[in-house]
N, C-alpha and C positions, 0 to 999 in steps of 0.2 A: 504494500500500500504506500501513497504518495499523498504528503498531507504538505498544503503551501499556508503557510501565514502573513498573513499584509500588516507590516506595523508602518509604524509616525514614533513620536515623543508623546502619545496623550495616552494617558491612563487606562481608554478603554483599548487602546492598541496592547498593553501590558498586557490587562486580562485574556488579551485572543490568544497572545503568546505563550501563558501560560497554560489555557486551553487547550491548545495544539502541542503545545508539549508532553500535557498528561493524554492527550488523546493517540500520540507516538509512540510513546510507553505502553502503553495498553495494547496496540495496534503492533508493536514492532514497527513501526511506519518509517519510512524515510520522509524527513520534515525538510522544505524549501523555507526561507526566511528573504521575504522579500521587502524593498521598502521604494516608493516610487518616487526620485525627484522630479516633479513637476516642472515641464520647461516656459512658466507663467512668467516667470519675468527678466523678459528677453530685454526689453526696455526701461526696465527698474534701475541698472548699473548707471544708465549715463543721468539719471535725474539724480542719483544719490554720491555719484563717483566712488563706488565700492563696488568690488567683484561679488556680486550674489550667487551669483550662481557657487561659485568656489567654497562659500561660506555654506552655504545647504548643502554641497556635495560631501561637504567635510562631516556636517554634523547627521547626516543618513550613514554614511560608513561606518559612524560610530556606536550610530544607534544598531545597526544590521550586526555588525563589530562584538558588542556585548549582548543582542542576543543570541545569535551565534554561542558565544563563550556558557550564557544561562544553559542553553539547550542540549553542549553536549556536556557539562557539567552534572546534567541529571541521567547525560548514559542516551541520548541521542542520536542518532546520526544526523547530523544537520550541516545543511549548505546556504550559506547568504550569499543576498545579489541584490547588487544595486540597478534600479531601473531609471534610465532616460525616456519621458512622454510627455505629451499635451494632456493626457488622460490615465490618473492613477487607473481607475477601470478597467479601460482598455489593455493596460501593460499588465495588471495581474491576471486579466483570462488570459488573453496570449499567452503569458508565460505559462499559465496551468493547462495550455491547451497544447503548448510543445515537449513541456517535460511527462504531461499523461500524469496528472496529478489527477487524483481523484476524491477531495476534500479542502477546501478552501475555509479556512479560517479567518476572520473578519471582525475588528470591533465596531460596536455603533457608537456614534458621537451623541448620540440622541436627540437628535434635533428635530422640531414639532415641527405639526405638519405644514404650516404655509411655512417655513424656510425649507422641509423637503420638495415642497410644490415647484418652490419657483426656481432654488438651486440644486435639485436632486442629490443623491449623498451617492458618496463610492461605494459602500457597502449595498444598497439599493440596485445600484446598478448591475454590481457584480452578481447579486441573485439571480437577475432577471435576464442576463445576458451567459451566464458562465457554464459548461457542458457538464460539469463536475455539480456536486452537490458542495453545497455551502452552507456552514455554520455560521453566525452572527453572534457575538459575544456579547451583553449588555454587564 
């Protein structure tokens, strides 16, 4: 079995992580740890004159980095990967659609429903789009 987890730095990313770890253990699973930089701001650098991109590149490696270290700390097999897109969504089916993962792991932000309405959420998406079955973590 193939179990991928989508984390960030929010708390409810934790939870997924942890999720998908006990659910690897249980499973024998080989765990994906993915985490998606966003390529939102292409044009942020020259209004602020700092390299953003570099600065988020830095701090997803090191989030992908120690969970990585969490996961195979508890007897794991686990592989991080950092992703480049316009669409965290997109980049975690993909990914789970190339490595044949078959479990997608996901936390929710919780966000009510007219902010789901009008900005739809990653994990929303990934359900409704992804060929794998997907868990959602609250």
């Amino acid at each position: 079995m193939k179990i991928l987890v989508a984390i960030d730095q929010s708390g409810y990313s934790q939870k997924a992580l942890e999720c998908a770890v006990a659910k690897a253990l249980s499973e024998k699973a080989e765990l994906f740890i993915v985490s998606v930089n966003e390529q939102l701001y292409e044009y942020a650098e020259f209004a602020v004159g700092v390299d953003i991109e570099d600065k988020f590149t830095t701090m997803a490696h090191e989030i992908v980095d120690k969970a990585v270290a969490y996961a195979k700390g508890k007897g794991v097999v686990a592989h991080g990967e950092l992703l480049k897109s316009h669409s965290a969504a997109g980049a975690v089916i993909d990914f789970a659609k190339d490595k044949g993962v078959d479990l997608i792991v996901v936390g929710s932000r919780g966000r009510g429903a007219i902010e789901r309405f009008l900005l739809g959420s990653v994990a929303t998406k990934i359900v409704t789009h992804a060929t794998c079955s997907v868990l959602v973590v609250r």
